[in-house]
LUMFIDO-138521 format. One record per atom (N, C-alpha, C, O, CB): x, y, z. Coordinates in pm, whole numbers, padded with zeros to 5 digits, always signed. Glycine has a CB too. Example, Ala and Ser with C-alpha at 12.3 -4.5 7.8 and 13.67 -1.06 7.14 Angstrom:
<rs>
+01319-00569+00780;+01230-00450+00780;+01320-00330+00780;+01424-00332+00846;+01131-00447+00905;+01285-00225+00708;+01367-00106+00714;+01290+00003+00787;+01341+00114+00804;+01408-00060+00572;
</rs>
This chain:
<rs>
+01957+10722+09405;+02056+10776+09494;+02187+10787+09416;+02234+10690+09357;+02073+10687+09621;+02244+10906+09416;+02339+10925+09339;+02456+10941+09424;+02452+11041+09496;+02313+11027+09252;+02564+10864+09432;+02694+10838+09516;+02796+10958+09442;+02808+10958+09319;+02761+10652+09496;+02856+11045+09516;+02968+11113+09498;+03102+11098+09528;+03133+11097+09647;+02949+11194+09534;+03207+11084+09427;+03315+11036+09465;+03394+11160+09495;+03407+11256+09419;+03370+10943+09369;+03465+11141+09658;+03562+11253+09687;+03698+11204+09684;+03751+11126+09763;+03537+11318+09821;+03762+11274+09555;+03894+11237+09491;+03997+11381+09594;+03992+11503+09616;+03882+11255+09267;+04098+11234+09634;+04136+11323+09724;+04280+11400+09636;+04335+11351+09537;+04167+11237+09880;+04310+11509+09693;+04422+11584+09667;+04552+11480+09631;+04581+11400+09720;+04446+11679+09798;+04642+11475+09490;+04741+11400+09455;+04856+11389+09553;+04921+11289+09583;+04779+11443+09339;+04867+11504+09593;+04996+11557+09674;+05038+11497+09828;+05142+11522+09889;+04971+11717+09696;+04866+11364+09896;+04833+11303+10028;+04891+11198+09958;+04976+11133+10019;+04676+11294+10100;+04852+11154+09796;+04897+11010+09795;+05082+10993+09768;+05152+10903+09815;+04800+10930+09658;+05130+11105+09682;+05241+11102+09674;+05307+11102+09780;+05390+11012+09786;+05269+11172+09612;+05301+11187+09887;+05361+11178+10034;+05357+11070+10073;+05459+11026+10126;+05307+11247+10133;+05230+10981+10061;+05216+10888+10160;+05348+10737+10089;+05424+10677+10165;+05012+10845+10171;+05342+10715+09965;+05406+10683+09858;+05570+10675+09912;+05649+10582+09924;+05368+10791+09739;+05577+10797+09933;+05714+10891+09979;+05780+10793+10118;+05884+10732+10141;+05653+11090+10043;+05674+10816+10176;+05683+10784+10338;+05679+10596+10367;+05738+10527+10451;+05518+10873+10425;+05604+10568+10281;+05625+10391+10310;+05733+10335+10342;+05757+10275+10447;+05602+10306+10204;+05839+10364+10204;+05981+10284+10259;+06050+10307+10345;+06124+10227+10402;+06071+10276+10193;+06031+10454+10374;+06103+10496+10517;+06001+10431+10654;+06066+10395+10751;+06112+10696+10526;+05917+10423+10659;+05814+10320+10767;+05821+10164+10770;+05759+10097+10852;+05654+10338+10729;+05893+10117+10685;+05924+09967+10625;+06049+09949+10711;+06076+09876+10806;+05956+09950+10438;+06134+10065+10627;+06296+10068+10724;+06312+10090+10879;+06393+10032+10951;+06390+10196+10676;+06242+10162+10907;+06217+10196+11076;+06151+10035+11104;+06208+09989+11202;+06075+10363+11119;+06077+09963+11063;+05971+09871+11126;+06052+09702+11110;+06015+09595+11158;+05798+09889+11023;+06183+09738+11016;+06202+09630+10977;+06351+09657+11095;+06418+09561+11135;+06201+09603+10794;+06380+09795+11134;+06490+09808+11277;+06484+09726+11333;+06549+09625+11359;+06483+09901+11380;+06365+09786+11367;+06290+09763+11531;+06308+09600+11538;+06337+09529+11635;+06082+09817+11546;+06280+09562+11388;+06225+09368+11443;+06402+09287+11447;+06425+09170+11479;+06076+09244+11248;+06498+09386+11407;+06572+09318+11393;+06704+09398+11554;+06826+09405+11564;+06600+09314+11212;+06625+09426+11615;+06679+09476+11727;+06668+09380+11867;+06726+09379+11976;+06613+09608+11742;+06543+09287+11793;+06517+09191+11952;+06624+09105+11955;+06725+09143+12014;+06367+09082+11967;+06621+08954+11882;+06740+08891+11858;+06722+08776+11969;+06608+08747+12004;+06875+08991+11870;+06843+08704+12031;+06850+08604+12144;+06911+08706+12270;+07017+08769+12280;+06962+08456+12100;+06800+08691+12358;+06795+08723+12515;+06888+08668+12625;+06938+08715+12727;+06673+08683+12562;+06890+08508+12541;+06995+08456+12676;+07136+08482+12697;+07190+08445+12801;+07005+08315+12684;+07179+08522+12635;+07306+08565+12664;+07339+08735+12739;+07439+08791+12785;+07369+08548+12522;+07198+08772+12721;+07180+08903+12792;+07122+08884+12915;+07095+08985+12979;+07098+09000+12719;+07088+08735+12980;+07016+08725+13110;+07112+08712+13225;+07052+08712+13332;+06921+08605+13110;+07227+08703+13235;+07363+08714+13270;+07408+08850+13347;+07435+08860+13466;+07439+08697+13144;+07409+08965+13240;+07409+09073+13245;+07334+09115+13355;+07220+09071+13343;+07383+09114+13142;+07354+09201+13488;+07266+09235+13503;+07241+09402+13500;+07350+09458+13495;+07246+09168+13593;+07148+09479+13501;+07174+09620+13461;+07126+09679+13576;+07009+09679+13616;+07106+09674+13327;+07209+09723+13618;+07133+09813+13773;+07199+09938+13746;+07309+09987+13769;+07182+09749+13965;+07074+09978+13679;+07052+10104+13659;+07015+10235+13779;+07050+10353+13788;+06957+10084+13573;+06920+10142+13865;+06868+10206+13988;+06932+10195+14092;+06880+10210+14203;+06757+10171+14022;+07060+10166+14073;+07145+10169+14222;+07197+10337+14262;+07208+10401+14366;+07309+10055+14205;+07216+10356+14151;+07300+10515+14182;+07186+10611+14243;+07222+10720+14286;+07371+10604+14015;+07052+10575+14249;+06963+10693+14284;+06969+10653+14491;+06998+10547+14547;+06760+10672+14176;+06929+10785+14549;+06899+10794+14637;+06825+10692+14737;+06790+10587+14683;+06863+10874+14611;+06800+10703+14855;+06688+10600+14905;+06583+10634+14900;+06505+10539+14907;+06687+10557+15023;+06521+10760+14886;+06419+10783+14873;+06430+10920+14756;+06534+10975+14720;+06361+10791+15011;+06305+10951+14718;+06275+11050+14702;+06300+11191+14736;+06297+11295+14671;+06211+11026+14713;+06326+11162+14856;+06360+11329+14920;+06511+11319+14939;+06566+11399+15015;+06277+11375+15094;+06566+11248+14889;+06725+11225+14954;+06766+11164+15095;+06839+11238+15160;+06787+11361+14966;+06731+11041+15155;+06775+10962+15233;+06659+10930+15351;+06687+10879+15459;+06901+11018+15274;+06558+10958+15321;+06467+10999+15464;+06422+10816+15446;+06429+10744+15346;+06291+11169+15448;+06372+10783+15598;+06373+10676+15630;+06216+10633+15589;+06174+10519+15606;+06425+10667+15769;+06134+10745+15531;+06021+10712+15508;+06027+10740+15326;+06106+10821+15279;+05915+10799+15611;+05955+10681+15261;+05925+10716+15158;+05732+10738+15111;+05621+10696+15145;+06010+10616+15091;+05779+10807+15039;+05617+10869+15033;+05478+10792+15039;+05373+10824+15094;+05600+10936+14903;+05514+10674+14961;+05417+10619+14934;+05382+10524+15089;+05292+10443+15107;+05444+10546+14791;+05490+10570+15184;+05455+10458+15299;+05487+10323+15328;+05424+10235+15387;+05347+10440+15300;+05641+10328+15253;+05711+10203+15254;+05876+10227+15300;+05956+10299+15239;+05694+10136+15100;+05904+10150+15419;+06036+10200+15458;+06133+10214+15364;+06107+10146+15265;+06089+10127+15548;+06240+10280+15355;+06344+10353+15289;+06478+10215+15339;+06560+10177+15256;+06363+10551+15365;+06476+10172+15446;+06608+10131+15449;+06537+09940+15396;+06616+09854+15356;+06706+10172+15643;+06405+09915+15407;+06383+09760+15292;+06377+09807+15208;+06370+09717+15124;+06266+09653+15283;+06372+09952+15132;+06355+09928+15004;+06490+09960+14936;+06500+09912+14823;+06239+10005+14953;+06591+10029+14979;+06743+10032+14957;+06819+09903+15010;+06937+09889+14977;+06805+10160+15031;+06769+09824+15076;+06820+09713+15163;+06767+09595+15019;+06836+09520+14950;+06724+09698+15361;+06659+09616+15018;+06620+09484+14891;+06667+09527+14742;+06696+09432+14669;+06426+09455+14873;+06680+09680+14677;+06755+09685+14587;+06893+09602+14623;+06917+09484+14599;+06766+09822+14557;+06955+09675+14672;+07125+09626+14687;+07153+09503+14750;+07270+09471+14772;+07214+09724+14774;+07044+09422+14786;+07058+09233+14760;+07022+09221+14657;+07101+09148+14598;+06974+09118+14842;+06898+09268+14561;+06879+09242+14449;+06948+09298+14300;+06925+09289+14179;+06770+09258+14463;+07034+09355+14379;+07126+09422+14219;+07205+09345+14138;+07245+09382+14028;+07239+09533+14244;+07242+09183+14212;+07282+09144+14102;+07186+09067+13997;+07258+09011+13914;+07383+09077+14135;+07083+09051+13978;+06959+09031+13880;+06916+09190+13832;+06913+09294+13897;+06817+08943+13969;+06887+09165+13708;+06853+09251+13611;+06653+09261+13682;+06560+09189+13718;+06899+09167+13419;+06694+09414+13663;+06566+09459+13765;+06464+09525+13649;+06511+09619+13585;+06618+09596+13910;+06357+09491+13626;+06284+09531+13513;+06206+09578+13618;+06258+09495+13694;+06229+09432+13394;+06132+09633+13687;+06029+09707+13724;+06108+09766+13859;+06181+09677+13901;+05883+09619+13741;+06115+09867+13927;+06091+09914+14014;+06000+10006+14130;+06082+10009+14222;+06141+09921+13989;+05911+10063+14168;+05847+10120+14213;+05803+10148+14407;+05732+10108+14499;+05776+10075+14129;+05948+10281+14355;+05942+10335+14522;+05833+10339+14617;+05824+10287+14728;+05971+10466+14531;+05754+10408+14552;+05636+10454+14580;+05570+10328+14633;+05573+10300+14753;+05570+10522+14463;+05499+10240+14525;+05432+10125+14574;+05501+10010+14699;+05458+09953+14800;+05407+10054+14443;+05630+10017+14626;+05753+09940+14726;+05721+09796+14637;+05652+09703+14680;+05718+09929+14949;+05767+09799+14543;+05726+09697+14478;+05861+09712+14369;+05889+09809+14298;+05560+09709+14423;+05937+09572+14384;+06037+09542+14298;+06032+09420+14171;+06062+09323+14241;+06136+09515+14389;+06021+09384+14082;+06066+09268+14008;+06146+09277+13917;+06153+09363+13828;+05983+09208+13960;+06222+09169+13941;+06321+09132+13848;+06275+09102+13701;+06166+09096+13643;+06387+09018+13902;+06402+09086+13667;+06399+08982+13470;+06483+08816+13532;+06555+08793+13629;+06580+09107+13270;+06436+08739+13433;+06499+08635+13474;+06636+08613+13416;+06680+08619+13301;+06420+08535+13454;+06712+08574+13585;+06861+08600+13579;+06920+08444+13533;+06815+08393+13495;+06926+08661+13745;+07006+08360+13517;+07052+08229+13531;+07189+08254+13583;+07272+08318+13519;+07046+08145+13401;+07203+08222+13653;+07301+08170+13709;+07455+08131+13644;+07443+08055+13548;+07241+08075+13751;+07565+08158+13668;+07640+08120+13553;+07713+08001+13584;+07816+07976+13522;+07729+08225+13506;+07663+07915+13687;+07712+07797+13720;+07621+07695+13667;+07651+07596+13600;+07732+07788+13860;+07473+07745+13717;+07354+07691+13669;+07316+07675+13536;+07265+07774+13484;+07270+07750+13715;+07327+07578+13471;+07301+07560+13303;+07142+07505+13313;+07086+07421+13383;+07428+07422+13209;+07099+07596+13210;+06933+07551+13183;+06876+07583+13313;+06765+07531+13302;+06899+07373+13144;+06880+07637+13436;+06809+07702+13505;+06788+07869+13541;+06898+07922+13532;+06836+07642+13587;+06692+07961+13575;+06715+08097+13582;+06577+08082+13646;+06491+07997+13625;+06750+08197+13443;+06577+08211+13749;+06511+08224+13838;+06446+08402+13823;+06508+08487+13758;+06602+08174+13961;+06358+08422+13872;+06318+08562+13891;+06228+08575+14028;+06143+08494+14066;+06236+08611+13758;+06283+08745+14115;+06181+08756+14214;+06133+08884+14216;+06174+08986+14161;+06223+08720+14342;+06026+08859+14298;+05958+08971+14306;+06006+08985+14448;+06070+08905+14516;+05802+08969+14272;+05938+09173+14494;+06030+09185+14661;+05886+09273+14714;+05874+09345+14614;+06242+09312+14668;+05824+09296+14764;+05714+09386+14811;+05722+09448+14965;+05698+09382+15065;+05585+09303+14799;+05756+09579+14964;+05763+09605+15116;+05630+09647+15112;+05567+09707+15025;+05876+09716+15182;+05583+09582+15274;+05420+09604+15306;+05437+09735+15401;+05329+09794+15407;+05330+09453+15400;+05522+09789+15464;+05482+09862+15627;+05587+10029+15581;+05657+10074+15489;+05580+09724+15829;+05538+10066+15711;+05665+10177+15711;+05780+10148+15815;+05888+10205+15829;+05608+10332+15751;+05728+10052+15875;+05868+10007+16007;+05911+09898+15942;+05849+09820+15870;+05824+09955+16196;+06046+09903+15981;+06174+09813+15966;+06121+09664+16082;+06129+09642+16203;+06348+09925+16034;+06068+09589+15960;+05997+09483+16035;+05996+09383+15918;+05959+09409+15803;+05843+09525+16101;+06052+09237+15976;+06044+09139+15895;+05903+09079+15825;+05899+09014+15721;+06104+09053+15965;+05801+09113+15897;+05713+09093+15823;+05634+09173+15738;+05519+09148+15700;+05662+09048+15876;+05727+09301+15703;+05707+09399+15624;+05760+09342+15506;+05739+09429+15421;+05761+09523+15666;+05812+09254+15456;+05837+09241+15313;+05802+09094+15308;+05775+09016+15398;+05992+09284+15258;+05812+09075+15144;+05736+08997+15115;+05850+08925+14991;+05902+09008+14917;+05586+09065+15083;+05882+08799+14971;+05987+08814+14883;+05951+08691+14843;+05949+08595+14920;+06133+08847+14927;+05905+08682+14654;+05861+08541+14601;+05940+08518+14474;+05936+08597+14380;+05698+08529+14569;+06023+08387+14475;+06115+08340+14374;+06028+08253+14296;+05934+08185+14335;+06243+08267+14430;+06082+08269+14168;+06016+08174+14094;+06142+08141+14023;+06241+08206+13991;+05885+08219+14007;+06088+07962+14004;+06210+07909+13912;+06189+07850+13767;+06072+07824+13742;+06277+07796+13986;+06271+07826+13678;+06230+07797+13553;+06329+07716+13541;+06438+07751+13585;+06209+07899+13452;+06311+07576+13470;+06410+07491+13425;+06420+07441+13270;+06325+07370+13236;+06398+07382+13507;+06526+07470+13162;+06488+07445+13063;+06499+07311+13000;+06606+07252+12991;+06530+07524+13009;+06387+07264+12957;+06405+07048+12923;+06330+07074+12826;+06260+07174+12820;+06329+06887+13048;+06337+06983+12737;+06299+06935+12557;+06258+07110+12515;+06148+07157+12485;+06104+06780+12529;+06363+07163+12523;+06353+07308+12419;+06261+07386+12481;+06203+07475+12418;+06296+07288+12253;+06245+07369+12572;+06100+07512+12651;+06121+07500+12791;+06149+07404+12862;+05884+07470+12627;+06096+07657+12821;+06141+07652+13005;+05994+07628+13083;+05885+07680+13062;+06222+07839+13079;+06036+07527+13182;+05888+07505+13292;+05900+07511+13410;+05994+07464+13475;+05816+07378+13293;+05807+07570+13452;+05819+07598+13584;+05836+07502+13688;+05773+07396+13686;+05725+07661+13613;+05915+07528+13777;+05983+07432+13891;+05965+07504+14005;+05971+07626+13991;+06142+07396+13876;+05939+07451+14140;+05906+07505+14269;+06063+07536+14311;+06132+07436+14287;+05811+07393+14376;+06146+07656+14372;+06258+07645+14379;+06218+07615+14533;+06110+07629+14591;+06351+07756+14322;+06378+07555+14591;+06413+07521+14706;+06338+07625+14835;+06343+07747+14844;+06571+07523+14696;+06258+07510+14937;+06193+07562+15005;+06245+07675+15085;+06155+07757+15109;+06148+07480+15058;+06350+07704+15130;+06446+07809+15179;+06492+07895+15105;+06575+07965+15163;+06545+07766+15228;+06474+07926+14990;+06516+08043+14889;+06445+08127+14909;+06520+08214+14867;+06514+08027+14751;+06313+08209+14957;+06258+08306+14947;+06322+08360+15126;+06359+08477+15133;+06089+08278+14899;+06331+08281+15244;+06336+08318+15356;+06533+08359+15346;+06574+08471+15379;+06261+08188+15467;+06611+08269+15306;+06736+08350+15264;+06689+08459+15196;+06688+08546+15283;+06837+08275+15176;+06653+08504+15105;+06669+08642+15045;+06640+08700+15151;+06724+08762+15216;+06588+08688+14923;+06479+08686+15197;+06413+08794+15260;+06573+08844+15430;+06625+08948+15473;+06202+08703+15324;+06579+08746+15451;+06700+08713+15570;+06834+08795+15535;+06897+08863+15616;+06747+08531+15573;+06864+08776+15402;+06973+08929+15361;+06938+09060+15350;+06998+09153+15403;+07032+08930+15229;+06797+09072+15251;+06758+09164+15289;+06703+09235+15373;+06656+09343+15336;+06737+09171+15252;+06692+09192+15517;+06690+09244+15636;+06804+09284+15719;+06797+09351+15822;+06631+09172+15695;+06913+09237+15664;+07034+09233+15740;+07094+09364+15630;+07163+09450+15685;+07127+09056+15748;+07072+09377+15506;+07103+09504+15463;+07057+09643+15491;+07113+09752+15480;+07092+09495+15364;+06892+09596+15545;+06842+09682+15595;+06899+09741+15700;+06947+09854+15700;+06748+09652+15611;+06893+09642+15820;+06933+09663+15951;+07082+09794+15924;+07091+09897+15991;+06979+09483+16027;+07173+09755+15822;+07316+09785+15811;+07244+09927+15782;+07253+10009+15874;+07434+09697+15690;+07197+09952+15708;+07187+10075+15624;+07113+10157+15765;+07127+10278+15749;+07080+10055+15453;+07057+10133+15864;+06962+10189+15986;+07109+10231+16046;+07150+10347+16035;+06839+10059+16093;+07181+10133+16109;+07261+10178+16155;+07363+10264+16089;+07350+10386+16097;+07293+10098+16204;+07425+10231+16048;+07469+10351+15920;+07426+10494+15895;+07483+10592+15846;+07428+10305+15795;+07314+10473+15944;+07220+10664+15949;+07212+10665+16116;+07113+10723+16160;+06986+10681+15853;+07303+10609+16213;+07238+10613+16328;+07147+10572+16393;+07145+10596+16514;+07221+10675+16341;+07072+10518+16349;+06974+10407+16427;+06854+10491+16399;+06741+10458+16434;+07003+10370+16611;+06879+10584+16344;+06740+10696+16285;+06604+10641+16248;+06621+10556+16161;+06777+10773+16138;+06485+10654+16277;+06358+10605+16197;+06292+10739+16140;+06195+10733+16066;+06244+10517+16300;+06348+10857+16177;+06290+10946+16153;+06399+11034+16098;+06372+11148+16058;+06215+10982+16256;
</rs>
């Protein structure tokens, strides 16, 4: 059996040659772009406040079948935490974990889930999680049994505001 060697064209290896250090420099950016987080957990970026309540421009329903005034009602309680996921549609919010700037070595993150299309408290769903940091690593801590029913409790009362505010409209 006689093996044939396919010698490739000079001009693939020189390019490629070419192209390394510039792929080194881009790769060695990128790693030096992450850095320390905590001083950015403070910050929060609400990016998604300036958009509409819905999709269509204010309608009390949103498409996916999740009310418009919990899901503008739980953004704008939740705007001061840095909001890494949003999703109108699903009605599904989570945060990044925020700390507190009173709170040293603690930071918290929630999630917010509207279940219904009516303006109904047991249409949302609102779960805190807490983190406490001891011997150099953060662990999880059960936060205060009343922290998820306060949120959910503002964000109903923002809701409510924002209903009335359009007139008491559901439609």
């Amino acid at each position: 059996m006689v093996t044939t060697r396919v010698r490739q064209p000079l001009w693939l290896f020189s390019r490629a040659v070419r192209l390394a250090p510039l792929m080194g420099l881009s790769l060695g950016l990128v790693a030096c772009s992450g850095g320390d987080k905590t001083s950015d957990l403070t910050a929060p970026r609400n990016h998604l406040l300036s958009e509409d309540r819905s999709p269509t421009g204010g309608d009390d329903q949103l498409s996916g079948g999740v009310n418009a005034y919990l899901w503008r009602g739980a953004l704008d309680t939740l705007s001061f935490m840095p909001i890494t996921t949003a999703d109108a549609v699903g009605g599904f919010i989570l945060t990044d974990w925020y700390m507190p700037p009173a709170a040293k070595g603690e930071r918290f993150k929630i999630t917010a889930y509207i279940l219904d299309r009516r303006l109904r408290s047991d249409a949302l769903r609102v779960t805190v999680f807490r983190q406490v940091y001891e011997d150099g690593q953060w662990g999880d801590v059960p936060p205060a049994a009343n922290t998820s029913s306060d949120i959910t409790s503002k964000i109903l009362a923002r809701a409510r505001q924002l209903r009335a505010d359009n007139g008491n409209r559901d439609n």
